[in-house]
N, C-alpha and C positions, 0 to 999 in steps of 0.2 A: 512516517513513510516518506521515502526520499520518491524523489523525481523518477522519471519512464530510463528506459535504460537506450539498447540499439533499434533503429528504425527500418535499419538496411538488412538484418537476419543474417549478415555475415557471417558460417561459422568461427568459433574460436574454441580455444583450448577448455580442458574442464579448469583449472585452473583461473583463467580469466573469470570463467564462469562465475565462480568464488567469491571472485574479489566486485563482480554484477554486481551478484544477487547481498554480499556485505554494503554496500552502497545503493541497493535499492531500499532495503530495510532503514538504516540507520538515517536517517533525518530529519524535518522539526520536530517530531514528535521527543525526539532524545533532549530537545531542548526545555520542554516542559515537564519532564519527568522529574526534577531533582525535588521541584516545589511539591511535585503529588507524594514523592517517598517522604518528605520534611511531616507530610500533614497524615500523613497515616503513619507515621511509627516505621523505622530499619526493619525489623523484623517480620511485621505484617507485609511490608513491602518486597522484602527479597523471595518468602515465602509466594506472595501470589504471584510476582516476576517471573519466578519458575515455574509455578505451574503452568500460568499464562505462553509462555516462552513452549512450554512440551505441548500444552493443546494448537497453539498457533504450526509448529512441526507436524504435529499429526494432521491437522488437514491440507497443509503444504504437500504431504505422502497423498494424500485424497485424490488431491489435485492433479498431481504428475500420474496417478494410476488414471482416472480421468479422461485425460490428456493421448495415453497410451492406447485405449479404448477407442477414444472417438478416431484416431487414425486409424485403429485397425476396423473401425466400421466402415469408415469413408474408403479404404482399400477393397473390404469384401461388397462395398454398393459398386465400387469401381469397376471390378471383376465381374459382378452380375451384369452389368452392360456390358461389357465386352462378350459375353457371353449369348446373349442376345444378340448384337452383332454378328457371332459369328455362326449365330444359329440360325439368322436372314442370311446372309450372305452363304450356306451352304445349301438353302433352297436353289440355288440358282445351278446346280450341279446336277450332272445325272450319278445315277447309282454308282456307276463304276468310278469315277470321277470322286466321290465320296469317300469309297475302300482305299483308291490312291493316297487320299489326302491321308486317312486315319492311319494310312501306315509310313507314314513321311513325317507327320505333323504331330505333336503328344497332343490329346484333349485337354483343354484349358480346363484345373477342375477349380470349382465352388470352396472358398475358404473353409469349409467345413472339414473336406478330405485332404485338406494340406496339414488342417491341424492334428488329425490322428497319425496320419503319416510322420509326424515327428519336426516337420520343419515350418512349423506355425511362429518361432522366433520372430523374425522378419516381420509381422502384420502388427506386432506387438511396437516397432521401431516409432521413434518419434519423429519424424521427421517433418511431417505438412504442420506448421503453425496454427491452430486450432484456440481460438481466444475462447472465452469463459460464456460472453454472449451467443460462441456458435456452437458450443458443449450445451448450455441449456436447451436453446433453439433442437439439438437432435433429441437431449437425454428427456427433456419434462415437456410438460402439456402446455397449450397456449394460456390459460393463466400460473402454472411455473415462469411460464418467458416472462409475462408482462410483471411477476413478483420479484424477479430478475431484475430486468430494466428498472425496476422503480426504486429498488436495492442501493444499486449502483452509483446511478444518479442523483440519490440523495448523499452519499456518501461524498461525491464526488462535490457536491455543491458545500458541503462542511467540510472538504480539502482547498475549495477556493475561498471559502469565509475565514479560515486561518491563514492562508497565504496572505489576502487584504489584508488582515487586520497587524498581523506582524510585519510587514514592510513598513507600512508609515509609525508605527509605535516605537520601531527599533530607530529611524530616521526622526523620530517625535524626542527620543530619550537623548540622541548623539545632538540633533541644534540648538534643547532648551539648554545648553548649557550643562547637564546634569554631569560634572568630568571633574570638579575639583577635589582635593585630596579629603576631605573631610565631609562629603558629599554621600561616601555607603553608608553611614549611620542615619539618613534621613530619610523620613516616607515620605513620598509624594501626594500629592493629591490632585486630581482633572484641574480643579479651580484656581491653581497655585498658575502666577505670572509666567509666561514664557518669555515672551518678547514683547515688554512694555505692558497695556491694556490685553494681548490676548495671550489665553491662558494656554494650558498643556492641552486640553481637550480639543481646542479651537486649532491648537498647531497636529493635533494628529488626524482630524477631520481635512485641513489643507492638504496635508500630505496624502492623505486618503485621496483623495480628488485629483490631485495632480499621478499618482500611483494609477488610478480608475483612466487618467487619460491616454497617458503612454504605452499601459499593456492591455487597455480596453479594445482598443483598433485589431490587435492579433486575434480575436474570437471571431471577428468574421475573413478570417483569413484561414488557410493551413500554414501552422507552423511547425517544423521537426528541429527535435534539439541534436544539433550535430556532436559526432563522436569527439571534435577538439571542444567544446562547449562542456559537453560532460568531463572531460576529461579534468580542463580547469577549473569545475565546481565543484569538484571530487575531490580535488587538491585542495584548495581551499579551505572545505569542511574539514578535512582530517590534519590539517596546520590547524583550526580553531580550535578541535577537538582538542588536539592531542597539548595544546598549548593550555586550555584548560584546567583539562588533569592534573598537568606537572604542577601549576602553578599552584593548584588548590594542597595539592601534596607538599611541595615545599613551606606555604603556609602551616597545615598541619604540623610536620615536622619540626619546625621552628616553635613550635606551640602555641601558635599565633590564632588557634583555632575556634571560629566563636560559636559552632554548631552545638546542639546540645538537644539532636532531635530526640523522640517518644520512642520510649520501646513498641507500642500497638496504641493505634488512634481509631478506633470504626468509623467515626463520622469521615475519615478522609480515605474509605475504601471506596465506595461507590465511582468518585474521581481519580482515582489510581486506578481502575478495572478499565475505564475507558481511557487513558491516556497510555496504557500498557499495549490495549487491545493496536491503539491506533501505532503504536509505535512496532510493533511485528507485525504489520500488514504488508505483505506481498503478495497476495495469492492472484488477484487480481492480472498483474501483471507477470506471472509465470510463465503462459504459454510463449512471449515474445522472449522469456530468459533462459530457459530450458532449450527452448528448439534450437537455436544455432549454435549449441555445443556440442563438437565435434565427438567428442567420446561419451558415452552417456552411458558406458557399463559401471563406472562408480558414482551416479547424480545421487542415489540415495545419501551413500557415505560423504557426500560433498554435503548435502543441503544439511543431517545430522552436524558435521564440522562447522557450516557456517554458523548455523543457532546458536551452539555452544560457546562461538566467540562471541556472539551479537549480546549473549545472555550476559557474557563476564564483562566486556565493553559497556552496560548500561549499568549495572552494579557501580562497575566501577568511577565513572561517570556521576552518578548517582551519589554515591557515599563519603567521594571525595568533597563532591558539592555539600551535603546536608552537615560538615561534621566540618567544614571552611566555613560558612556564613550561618550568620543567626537565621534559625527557619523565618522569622518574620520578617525577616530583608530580603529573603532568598525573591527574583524574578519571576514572573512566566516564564518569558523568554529567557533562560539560565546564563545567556551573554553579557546580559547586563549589569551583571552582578560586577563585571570585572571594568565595564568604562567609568566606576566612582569611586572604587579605590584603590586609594593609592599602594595602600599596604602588602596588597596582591599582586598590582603590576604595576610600577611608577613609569615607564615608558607610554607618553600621551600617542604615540603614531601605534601602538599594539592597541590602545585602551580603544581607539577610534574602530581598528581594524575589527576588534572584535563588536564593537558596537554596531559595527554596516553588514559583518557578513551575513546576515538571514537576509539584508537586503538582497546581496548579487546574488547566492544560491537561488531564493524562493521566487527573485523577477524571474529567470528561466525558467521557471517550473509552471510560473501561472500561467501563460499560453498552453501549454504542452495539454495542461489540465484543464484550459476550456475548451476548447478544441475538443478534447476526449469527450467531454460532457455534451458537447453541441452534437456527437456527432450520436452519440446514445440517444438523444432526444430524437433526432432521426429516423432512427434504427426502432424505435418504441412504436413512431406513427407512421411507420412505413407500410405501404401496401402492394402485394406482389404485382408489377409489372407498372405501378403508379408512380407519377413523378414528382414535385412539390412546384408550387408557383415561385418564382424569380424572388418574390418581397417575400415569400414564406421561409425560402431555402437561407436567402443572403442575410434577410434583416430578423424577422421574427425569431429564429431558432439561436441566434447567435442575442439576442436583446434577453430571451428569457434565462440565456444562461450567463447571463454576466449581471444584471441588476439583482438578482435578489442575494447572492453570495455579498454584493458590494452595499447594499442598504443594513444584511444582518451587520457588517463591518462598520458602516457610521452609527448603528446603535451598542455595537459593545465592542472591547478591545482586550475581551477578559481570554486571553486565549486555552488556561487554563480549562474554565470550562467549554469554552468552542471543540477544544481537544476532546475533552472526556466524552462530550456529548454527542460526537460525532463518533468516535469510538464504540459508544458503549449500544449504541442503537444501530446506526446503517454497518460500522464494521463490523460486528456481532452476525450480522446477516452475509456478509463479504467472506469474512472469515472462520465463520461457523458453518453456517446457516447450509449455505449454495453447497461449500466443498462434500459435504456430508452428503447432499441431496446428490448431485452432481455423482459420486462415487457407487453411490449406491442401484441410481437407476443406471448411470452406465454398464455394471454387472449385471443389468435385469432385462438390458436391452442387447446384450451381445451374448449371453448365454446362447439364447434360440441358435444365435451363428458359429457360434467356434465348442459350442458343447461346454459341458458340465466340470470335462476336466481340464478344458484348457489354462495353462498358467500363464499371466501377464508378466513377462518380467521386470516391468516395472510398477508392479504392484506394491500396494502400501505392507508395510509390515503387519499393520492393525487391519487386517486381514477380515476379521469378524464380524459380524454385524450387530454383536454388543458395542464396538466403537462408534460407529456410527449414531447409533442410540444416545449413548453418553454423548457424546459431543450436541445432538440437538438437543437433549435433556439441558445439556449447561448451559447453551443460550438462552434457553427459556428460563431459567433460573435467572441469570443474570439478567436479563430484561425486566423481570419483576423486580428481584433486589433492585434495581437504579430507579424503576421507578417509584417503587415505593419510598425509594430515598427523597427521591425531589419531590412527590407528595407530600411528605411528611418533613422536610425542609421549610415547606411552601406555608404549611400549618401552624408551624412554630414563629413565622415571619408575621 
């Protein structure tokens, strides 16, 4: 999952939209996916990409129907106070004074008699920005909320324990030296020399600390990431990307290709479901993506279009990577592959380039994401009309969310599994879990208001309520497969 998108709600074009919401999906996670396809086999891998890719879509649909709902509730509670208003305010009236009005003025009617009348369209519009936290808060009960928030916020703490752990590792791999020409055929190891007496572990532990000082400070601040900020980190990523690709292509082609992954590997499914899961994650940040596009009569057919590219972009991504590098060379981080050798890029100012970028990308991203996190914590032990003490607001809520993502990072740099792990447990609930929940009582909850036959027009195709079904059926599925996997990992060890 890439970074948060616009902060200002600007409308834009659907178009733009597009090119958002292709840029909110695609990010570190694309960088550790080449190692999880090397380890489960091409085949198993493209197979569950796509499936993974069409479940992630259908509750993407979940969500913007959702989303469509909660405005046209917040319109018709809207209208029911106005209506009360102005059914005080005609007390004040004598009789005749009353017949004047009814016959000057139309009755404001109840969303109910707008939607038989035919012009119920409009309640359906997207318009009021409506986040996931305040879709729960109307759609589910007070422990839905609190399974919400806790959802989230773990999610949210294995988005900052990959962010730590990949900036200093990738800044750990560019200073020990690791850059000379005959340098990709070797594995490394923590213990192996960096600089003199201390080792590579001892140098990604520094960089960790000095990384924990400089973007540790913005958690107890607010930070937004500006539209020229995004802009340049967008640019960046897709010059790394797409420098990548070709690069690994032209290797192949030259026959220089030293991959020679598994047709089907089971033991590296488990770690592919959660690195998949985490790399189609956007649902989250919908409601801020969706609402200030200006046309929204084709977002279906927009969001269908973007997956479709996003699905052929990691494939391709992917396959270039496993079938250029020997799997057992292949990175976490899939950048790294290209700052050791020479055979792939001999230019040392690209080899660098590629080596630093999850640095500048992922330093933007980390405030944006503790910030988000600090303020859920908030939001969790908030109480209506109650305020927080000065040391609780400033220092405690911003310490709880910045130490433990940054202690998980000085104990492990495996971001592979950070990935998967984080994926296949709190996204599984982000991405499954909510949107399913979410779609379902939203329909349960606005029946009563708009009747039985009103149609959302931004309703999900998967219309059913065997979707729904399915979709929490598979999380629970998959939460067992993974755990059973790292049970029985754990067993063999």
């Amino acid at each position: 999952m890439a970074g948060g998108i616009t902060e200002t709600g600007e409308p834009y074009s659907p178009f733009v939209g597009l090119v958002y919401m292709f840029n909110l999906i695609v990010g570190t996670g694309a960088l550790t996916m080449p190692k999880a396809f090397a380890k489960a086999g091409w085949v198993v891998s493209l197979a569950l990409i796509s499936f993974l890719g069409f479940m992630s879509y259908m509750t993407t649909t979940f969500v913007i129907e959702a989303m469509a709902a909660a405005n046209a509730q917040l319109r018709w509670k809207r209208r029911e106070q106005e209506e009360v208003e102005d059914s005080d305010s005609t007390s004040d009236y004598s009789d005749d004074d009353v017949i004047i009005r009814g016959r000057s003025e139309p009755e404001t009617r109840p969303i109910l008699s707008v939607q038989r009348t035919g012009g119920a369209a409009n309640h359906f519009d997207i318009v009021e920005r409506v986040e996931m936290g305040q879709m729960a808060s109307m759609f589910f009960n007070k422990v839905g909320v609190n399974m919400f928030y806790v959802c989230i916020i773990v999610y949210l703490y294995g988005d900052l324990a990959i962010y730590a752990a990949a900036v200093p590792m990738s800044l750990m791999e560019v200073a020990c030296g690791n850059h000379s020409c005959s340098a990709g055929a070797v594995k490394y190891n923590e213990s192996d020399p960096c600089w003199g007496p201390v080792t590579r572990k001892d140098a990604y532990r520094v960089f960790l600390s000095i990384f924990t000082l400089f973007m540790g400070p913005f958690t107890f601040f607010n930070a937004q990431k500006t539209k020229y900020l995004q802009i340049l980190t967008s640019l960046m990523r897709w010059i790394a990307f797409t420098m990548m690709i070709i690069l690994a292509l032209i290797r192949i082609a030259k026959g220089g290709g030293a991959g020679r992954p598994p047709v089907a590997q089971v033991s590296g499914v488990p770690n592919l479901f959660g690195v998949c899961v985490y790399s189609f994650m956007c649902q989250h940040s919908l409601p801020s993506l969706i609402t200030p596009i200006s046309d929204k009569k084709r977002v279906g057919t927009l969001v269908l279009a973007d997956y479709v590219m996003i699905l052929g972009f990691y494939a391709l991504l992917s396959f270039t990577a496993i079938f250029c590098f020997d799997s057992s060379l292949l990175h976490d981080m899939y950048t790294l592959n290209f700052t050791d050798n020479c055979g792939v890029l001999d230019v040392a100012a690209l080899r660098y380039f590629l080596g630093l970028f999850p640095v500048f990308t992922i330093s933007t991203n980390f405030p944006i994401i503790a910030v988000t996190l600090r303020n859920n914590w908030k939001t969790l032990f908030h109480r209506e009309g109650g305020t927080y003490p000065w040391v609780v607001d400033r220092v405690v809520f911003p310490l709880i969310t910045l130490v433990p993502p940054i202690i998980v990072a000085f104990c492990t740099h495996n971001l592979e599994s950070l990935v998967g792990i984080t994926g296949a447990y709190a996204g599984t609930g982000i991405q499954y879990v909510v949107p399913a929940l979410l779609v379902y009582y939203g329909r349960r909850h606005l029946e009563p208001v708009v009747g039985p036959d009103a149609v959302n027009k931004h309703g999900s195709p998967f219309r059913h309520t065997f979707w729904v079904g399915f979709v929490v059926v598979w999380a629970t599925f998959c939460l067992v497969f993974v755990t059973a996997n790292i049970i029985l990992e754990d067993t063999k060890k």
